[in-house]
N, C-alpha and C positions, 0 to 999 in steps of 0.2 A: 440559524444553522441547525437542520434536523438532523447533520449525522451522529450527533450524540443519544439523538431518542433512535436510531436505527441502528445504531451500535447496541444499547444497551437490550433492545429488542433480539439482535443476531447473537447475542450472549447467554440471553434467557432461551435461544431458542436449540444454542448450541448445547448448554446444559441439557437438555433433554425434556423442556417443559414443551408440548404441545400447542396447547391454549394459551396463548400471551393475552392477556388484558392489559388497558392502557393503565390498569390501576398497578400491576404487576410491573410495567417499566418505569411509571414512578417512581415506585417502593424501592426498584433498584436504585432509579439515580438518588434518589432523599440518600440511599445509609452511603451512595459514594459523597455526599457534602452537596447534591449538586439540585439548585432549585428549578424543577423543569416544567413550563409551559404546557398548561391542561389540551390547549388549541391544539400545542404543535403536536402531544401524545395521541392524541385524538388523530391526527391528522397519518400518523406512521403506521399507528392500530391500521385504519382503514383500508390506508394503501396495502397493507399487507395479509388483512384477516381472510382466511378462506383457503391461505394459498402457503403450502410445504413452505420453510425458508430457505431449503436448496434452491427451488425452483422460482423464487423470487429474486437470487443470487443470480440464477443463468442469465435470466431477463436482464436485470441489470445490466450484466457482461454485456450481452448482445447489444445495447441498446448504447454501451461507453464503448465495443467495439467499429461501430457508426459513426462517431465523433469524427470530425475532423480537427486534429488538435495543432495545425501548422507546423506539422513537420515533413510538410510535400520537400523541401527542398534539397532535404540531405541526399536524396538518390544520384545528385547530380553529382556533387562533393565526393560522395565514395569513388564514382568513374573518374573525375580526375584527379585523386589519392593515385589510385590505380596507375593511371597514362605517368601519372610524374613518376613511378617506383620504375614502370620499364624503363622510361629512358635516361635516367639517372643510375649508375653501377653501384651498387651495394658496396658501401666503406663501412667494415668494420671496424668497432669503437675499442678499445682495449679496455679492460677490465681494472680498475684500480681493488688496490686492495685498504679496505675504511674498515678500521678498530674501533669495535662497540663498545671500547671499555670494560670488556669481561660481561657486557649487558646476556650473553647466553653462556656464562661459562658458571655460571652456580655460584661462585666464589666472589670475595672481593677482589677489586685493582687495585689496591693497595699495595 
């Protein structure tokens, strides 16, 4: 799982450090306890060296906004929400009245 080394990369970068080296997101993850993979650091540096971290963000966006993540179906389900609310009359519910036990009243219910 690399999003801990591109986590700790968009941290160092949010800080205000420029230059991330992979020895840099290391060093982060060592002092968080966390023993991290030279391959995968290498592999995040790469992906990412040359290039602003805003604009490695957009990309990203762009590229999770493409996804198709199966959820074609709900459009259909809103329209017939919809059909059943017309021809069904609006019954209003009565309101009961439920004691929180003084839970907003600052004092005890004692």
């Amino acid at each position: 799982n690399t999003m801990k080394y591109v986590a700790a990369y968009a941290l160092l970068a949010l800080s205000g450090k420029t230059e991330i080296s992979a020895s840099d997101v290391t060093t982060f993850l060592k002092d968080l306890g966390q023993e991290p993979d030279e391959k995968t650091v290498e592999l995040v540096i790469k992906g990412l060296k040359g290039k602003p971290f805003h604009e490695a963000v957009n990309e990203g966006l762009s590229q999770v906004s493409s996804l198709s993540l199966g959820g074609g179906g709900s459009g259909g389900a809103a329209k017939n929400d919809e059909a059943a609310k017309e021809e069904e009359p609006e019954e209003e519910e009565e309101e009961e009245d439920v004691s929180m036990g003084g839970l907003f009243s600052g004092g005890s219910s004692d």
